[in-house]
N, C-alpha and C positions, 0 to 999 in steps of 0.2 A: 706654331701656337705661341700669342706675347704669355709671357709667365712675371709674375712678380716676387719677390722675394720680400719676407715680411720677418718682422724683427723677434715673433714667439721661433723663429727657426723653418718656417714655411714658406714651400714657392706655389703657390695658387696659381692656377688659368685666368686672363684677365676675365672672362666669361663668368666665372664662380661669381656667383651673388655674397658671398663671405670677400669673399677678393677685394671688390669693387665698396663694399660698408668699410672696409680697414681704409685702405686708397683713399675714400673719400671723408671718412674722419683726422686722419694724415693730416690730409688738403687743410682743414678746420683746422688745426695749429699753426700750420703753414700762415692762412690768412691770419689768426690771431696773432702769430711773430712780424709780418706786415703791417699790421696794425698797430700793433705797439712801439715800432719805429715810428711809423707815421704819425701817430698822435699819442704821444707819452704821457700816462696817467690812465690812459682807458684799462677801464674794468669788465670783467668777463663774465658771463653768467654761464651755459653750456652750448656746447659746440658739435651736437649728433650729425653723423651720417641718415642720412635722408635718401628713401627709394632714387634719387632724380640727382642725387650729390648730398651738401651737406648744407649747415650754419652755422653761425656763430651768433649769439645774443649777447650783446654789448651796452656798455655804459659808457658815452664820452663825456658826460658831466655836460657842460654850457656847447660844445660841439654839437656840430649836424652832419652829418653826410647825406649828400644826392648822391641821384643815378651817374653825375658826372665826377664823380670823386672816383671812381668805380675804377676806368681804366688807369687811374696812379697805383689801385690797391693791386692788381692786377700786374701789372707791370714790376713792384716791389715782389711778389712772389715770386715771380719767373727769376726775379732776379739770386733770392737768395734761394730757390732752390740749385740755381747753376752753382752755388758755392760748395754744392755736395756734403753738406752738413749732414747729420746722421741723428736719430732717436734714440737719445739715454734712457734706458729704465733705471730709477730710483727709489726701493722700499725706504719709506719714513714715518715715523710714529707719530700718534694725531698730536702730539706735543709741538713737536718740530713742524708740523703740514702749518700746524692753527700758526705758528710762531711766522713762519717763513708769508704766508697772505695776510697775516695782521700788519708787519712790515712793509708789506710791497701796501698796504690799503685797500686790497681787493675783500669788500664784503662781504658777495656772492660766492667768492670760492669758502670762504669763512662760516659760512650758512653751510655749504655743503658738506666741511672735512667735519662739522659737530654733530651731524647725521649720520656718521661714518664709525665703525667701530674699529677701536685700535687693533692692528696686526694687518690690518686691509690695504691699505691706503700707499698709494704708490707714484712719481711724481714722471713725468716725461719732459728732457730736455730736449729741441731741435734749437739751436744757433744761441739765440739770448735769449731766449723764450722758455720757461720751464711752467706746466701743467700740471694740475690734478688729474689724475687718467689710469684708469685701468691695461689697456691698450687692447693688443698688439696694434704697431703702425707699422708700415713700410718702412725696411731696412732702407734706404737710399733714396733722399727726399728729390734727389735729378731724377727718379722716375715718372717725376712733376713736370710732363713738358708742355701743356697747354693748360689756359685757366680760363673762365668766363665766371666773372661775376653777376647773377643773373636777376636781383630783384631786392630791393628792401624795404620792410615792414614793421612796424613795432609790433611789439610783445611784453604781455605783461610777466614781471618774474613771475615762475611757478604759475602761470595761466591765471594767476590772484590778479583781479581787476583793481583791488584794494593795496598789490605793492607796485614798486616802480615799475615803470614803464622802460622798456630799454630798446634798443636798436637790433632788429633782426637782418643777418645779411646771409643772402643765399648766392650760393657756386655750386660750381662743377667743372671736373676737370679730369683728364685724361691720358694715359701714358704716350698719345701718338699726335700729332695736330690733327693729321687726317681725320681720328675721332671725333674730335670737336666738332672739325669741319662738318661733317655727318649729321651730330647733334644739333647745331644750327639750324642745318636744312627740315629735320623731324622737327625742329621746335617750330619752323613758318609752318609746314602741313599741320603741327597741331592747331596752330590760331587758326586754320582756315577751317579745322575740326572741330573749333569749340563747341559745346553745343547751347552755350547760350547766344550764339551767334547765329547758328543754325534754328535755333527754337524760334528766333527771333524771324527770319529768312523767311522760313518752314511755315509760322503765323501759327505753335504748337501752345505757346504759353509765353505767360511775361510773371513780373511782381508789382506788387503796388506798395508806396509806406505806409497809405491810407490803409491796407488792410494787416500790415507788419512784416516788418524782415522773418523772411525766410521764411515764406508763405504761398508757395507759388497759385497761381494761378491757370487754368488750363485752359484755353480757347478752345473753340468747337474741331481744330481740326488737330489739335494733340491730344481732348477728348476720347475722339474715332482713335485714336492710334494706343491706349491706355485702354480704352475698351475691347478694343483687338486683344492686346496683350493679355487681360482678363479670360475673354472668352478662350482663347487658344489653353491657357492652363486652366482653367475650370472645366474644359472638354476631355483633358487629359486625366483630370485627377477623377473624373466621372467615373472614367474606364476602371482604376485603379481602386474604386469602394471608398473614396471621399465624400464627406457629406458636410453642408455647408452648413454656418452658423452665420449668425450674425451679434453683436455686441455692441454696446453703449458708447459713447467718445467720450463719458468720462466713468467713472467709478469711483466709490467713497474711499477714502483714506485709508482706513483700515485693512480694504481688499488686501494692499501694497504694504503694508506693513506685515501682513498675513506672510506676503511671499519672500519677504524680505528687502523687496524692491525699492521700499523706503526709506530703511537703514543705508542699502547700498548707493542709490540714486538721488533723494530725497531733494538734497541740497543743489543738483544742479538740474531738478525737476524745475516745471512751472508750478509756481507753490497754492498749497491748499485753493479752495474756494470754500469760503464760509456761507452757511445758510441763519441768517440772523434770527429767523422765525422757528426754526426747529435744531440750531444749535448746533448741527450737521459740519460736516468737512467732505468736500468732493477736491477730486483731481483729475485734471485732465488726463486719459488714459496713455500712460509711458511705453505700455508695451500689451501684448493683448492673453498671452498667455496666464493672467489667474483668473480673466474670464471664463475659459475655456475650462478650466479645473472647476469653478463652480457650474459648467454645464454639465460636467460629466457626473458631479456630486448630486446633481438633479434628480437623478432616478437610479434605482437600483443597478446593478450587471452583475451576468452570470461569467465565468470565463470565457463560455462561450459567444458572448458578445463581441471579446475583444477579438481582434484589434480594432478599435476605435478612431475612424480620423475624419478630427473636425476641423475643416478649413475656411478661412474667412482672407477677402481683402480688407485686412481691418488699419485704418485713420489712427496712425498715434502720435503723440505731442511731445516733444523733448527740447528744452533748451539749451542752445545751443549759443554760445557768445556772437555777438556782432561781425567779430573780422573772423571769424571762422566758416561765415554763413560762404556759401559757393554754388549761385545755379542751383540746378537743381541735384546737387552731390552731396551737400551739407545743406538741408533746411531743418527748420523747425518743425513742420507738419509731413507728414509722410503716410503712404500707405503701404504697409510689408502685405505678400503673397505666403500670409503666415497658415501653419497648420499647425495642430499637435495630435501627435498618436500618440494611442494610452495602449501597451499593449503587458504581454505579461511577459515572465521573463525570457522565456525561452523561445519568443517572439522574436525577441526583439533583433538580431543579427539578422534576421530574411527582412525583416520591415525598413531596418537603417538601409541597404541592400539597394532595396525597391526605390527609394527614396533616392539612393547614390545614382539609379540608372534614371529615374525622372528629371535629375538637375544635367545630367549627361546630355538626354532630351530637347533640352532645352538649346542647351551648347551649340550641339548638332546641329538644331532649326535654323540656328541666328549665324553659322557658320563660324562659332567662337571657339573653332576648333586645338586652341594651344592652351592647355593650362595645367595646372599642378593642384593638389589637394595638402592644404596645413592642416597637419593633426595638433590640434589646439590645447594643451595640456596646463595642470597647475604648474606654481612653483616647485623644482624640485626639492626643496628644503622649509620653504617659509607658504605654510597653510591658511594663514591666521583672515587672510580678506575669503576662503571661501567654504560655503556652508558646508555640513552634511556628512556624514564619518567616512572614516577609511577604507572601510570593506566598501560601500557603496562608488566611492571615487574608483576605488582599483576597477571594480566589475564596467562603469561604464567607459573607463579608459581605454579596456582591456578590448571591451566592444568595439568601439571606435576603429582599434588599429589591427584588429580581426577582419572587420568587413572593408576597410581599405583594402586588405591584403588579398582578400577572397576577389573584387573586384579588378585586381590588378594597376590600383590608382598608382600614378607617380607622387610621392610626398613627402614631406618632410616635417620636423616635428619641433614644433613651439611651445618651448616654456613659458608659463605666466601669463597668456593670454588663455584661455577658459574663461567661458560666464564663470559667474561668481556662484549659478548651483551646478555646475554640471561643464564637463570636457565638449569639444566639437571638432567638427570639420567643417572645414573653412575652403572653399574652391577660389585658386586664382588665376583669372584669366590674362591672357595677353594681346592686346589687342591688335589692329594693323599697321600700328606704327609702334610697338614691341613694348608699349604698357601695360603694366600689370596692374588688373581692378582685382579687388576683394568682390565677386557674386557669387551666392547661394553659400549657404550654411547650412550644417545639420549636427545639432546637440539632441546629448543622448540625458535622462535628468533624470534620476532618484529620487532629488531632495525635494521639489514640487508635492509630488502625490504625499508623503511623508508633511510635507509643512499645512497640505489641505487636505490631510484624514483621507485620499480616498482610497476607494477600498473595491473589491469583485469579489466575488465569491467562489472558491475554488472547486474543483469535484468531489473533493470531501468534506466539502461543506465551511471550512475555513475561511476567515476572512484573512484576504491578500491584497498587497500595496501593488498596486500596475507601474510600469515604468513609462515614465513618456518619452518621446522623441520633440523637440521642436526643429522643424523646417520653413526655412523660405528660399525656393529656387532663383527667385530674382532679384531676393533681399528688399528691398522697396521697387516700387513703380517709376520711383521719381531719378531715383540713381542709376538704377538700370537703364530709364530711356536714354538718360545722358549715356554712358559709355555706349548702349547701340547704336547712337548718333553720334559720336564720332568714331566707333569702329568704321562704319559705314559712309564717313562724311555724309549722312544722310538721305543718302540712296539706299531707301530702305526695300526688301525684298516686296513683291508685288502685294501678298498675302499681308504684311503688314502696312503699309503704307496708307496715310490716310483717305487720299485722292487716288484709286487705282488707275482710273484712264480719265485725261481731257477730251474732252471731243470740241472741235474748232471746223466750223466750216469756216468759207476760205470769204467766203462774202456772206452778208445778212440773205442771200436769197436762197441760200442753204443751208437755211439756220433749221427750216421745219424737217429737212431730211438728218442733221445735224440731233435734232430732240427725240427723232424715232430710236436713229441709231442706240442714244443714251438711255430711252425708255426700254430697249429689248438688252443692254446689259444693268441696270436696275433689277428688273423681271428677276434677272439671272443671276441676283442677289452679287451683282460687283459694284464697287463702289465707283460712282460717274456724272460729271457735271457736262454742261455746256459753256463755254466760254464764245460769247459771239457778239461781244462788244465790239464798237465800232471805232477799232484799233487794227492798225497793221498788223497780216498775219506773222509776222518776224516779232513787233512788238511782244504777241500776245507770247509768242512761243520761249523771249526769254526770259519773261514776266512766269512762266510756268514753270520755269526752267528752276528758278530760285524754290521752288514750294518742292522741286523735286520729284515729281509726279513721276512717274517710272512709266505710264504710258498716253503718248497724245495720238489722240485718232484724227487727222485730217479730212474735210471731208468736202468736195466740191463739184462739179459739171462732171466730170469721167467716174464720180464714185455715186453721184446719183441715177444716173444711167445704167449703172452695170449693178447697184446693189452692193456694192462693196464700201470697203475705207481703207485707207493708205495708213502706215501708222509706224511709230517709231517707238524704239524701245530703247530707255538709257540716253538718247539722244542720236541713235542710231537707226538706220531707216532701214525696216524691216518689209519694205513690200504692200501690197495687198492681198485682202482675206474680202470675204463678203461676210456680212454682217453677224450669220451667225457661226462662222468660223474665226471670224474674231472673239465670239465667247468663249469655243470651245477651246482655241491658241491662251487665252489667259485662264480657264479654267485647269486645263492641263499644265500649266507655267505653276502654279498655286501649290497644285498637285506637287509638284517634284520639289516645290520647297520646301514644303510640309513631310514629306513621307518619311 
């Protein structure tokens, strides 16, 4: 097993996900000491480890760097890591931090040490290079033995559109070449997994400018496959005592002030919409949950009502910057598989539960069988960005890492990331090529029913605040397709797919036994076209081939005679079936994906 050695006194597995954020923050001084040889005067801004490796945000003043500068930057790391220079840690007072970046001209560090409160602040040396940094890094920078510098972007400081703009450079790197080598070859399967490549292929969806960034659009046959998706979990939550709602795409101002969603969000909402005639403020709807708390405030409940769960595919609108937009991973408009349970307290551990085995469910379906669950917690010290008191923070905490525990999740547990009313779990997958997506989530919330009065009525007649849960198993529609699409490169399972079978006779004079065929799996509610354009049957087949179709039915002189079709599966020639044993072979195929 490779092990690293790291400068707080620890040897990690290179495998540890802690390992591998030290390593690749490392790397990020590494290349800023390369950098700073090479172009002297360059200014820094921050240099995080990143899931995929790291960056560094840079200032070269009247400088540029291309893609083709990359392998000199590259080259100068390899180089002085061979020098086996080593990580200084150095405590210094913000006197001396402000003194020693005012000096060298760096402004950016100079902005951050005034953010910083005195007794904190601690400086890391590697060669001539000396940081602002907390650390730990790798004890022995030659554990730096391959490097890829892999893309660069600008970025505004502090994600402010309003200050400099400065030079984003992303890497990665490795303790072995073989690694790299590895990494390489994931990184061509990933292009060929993109799914905006695949969406595009597939003919799922596109964008237009006419209608705005980060807006996508859905063609008729990523439509059918978004409607599937739909249908598959609204049959499930059926089972389960879900009951549907539906809500507005926008809501007045005030709702989101109500919830606090406006204080917290507001400014990087899409702002107001004014009604000049009645003086009004609407907003496009950011999230869907204080609709859902004025349904519940609708009408009365007994205890025995609860639990309560109203689930909607509900449209909500968030802005989102320009260069952050991505496919369909980062848009603007989205629709989450949102629900909330309002239920009472001592509800509430069997309901998060339920909910834990439904996103499970899901997993399963889609064969997203590797993942881990983040227990999503406050800060442990610093309360001040989230709502709602302390007794109520502990209990839904405490819920949280109860029903993990009861369920036997594998997980781990994150500070600082909690919504700002309420703690979650957070599931993360990994995909075929060992990516990890953030899908499904499930917070636990107090401060909701408390900020919207609602209330049930107890057995003794008392009035009592419910607790809600909010869940979405797929997170959006539009994020999840992408990750299922390139989990899958797009071989999507029968049950989902939006074209389940081609049918192709071989010439136009088997085109009329070709539409019966298609018309007796229609009947049998599978999804089925005919393709009997007057195109080679090789043409047609790898013309089909790109849309992905999981099943082509061939059909010609020896399959009109006998009643049958020839047909291929994945691209694999699976025989002949007669016509309605090829329903029954894909109904029962469907069957076993589902079950």
């Amino acid at each position: 097993m490779l092990t690293i050695a790291f400068t707080d006194g620890t040897i990690r597995p290179w495998d540890d996900d802690e390992a591998k954020r030290i390593f690749w923050h490392s790397s990020a001084h590494l290349m800023a000491e390369a950098l700073e040889a090479l172009y002297p005067g360059v200014k820094f801004g921050v240099g995080p480890a990143v899931e995929t490796g790291f960056y560094y945000d840079v200032d070269l003043g009247d400088r540029q760097i291309s893609e083709s500068d990359l392998q000199t930057i590259e080259k100068k790391m390899l180089e002085l890591a061979k020098t086996k220079e080593t990580f200084e840690r150095k405590e210094v007072s913000k006197a001396d931090a402000m003194d020693y970046f005012t000096k060298k001209g760096d402004k950016y560090k100079c902005e951050l040490i005034d953010a910083l409160e005195d007794g904190t602040i601690s400086f890391y040396t590697n060669g001539a290079f000396t940081d602002l940094c907390r650390g730990p890094h790798v004890k022995h920078v030659d554990d730096i033995k391959a490097v890829k510098l892999t893309a660069i972007a600008g970025a505004y400081w502090k994600g402010d559109q309003s200050r400099e703009q400065l030079t984003r450079i992303y890497g990665v790197t490795f303790p072995k070449k073989s690694m790299l080598d590895e990494y390489l070859k994931m990184l061509e399967e990933a292009k060929k997994r993109d799914h905006r490549k695949l969406g595009k292929e597939m003919e799922l969806f596109t964008f237009s400018n006419r209608v705005g960034l980060g807006l996508p659009l859905w063609l008729p046959r990523g439509s059918q496959m978004r409607y599937t998706l739909e249908q598959f979990l609204r049959k499930k939550q059926a089972e389960m005592g879900y009951l549907q709602v539906v809500t507005p795409h926008i809501g007045a101002k005030d709702l989101y002030v109500t919830s606090g969603h406006y204080a917290k969000y507001g400014k990087d909402s899409f702002q107001p919409i004014h009604t000049p005639q009645e003086g009004e403020e609407y907003m496009l709807k950011p999230m869907n949950c204080p609709h859902h708390c004025e349904i519940f405030r609708s009408s009365p409940h007994s205890y025995r009502d609860l639990p309560l769960r109203y689930a909607e595919f509900g449209t909500v609108y968030r802005y989102e910057q320009s260069g952050e937009l991505h496919g369909l991973t980062r848009v603007r408009g989205f629709t989450q598989d949102d629900a909330h349970l309002f239920c009472r307290p001592d509800q509430l551990k069997e309901e998060f539960c339920k909910v834990i085995d439904l996103i499970l469910y899901v997993f399963k379906t889609l064969n997203m069988n590797e993942y881990s669950a983040q227990i999503s917690l406050r800060h442990q010290t610093d309360h001040s960005k989230y709502i709602g008191s302390e007794e109520n923070w502990e209990k839904a905490e405490n819920a949280i890492i109860e029903a993990a525990k009861e369920k036997n999740l594998p997980t781990v547990v994150e500070y600082d990331e909690a919504a700002f009313y309420g703690p979650k779990l957070d599931f993360m997958v990994k995909d075929a090529l060992g990516r990890k997506w953030q899908l499904g989530t499930i917070q636990v919330d107090y401060n909701l029913p408390e900020r919207f009065q609602l209330e049930y009525i107890d057995a003794d007649g008392s009035k009592q605040r419910p607790v809600m849960i909010h869940r979405a198993p797929f997170g959006s529609i539009e994020r999840f397709t992408a990750v299922v699409l390139e989990h899958t490169a797009g071989h999507l399972p029968i049950w989902l797919a939006p074209d389940q079978v081609k049918v192709l006779p071989i010439s136009e004079k088997y085109a009329d036994y070709a539409e019966k065929v298609c018309e007796l799996l229609k009947n049998s509610e599978i999804r089925a076209s005919v393709d009997s354009r007057n195109e080679t049957l090789g043409k047609r087949i790898r013309e089909i081939s790109l849309l992905r179709v999981p099943l082509i039915a061939i059909v010609g002189e020896k399959e009109v005679a006998e009643g049958t079709v020839s047909f291929r599966r994945e691209g694999v020639d699976q025989g002949s079936l007669s016509a309605a044993e090829f329903v029954d072979y894909i109904k029962a195929a469907v069957a076993e994906e589902l079950k």
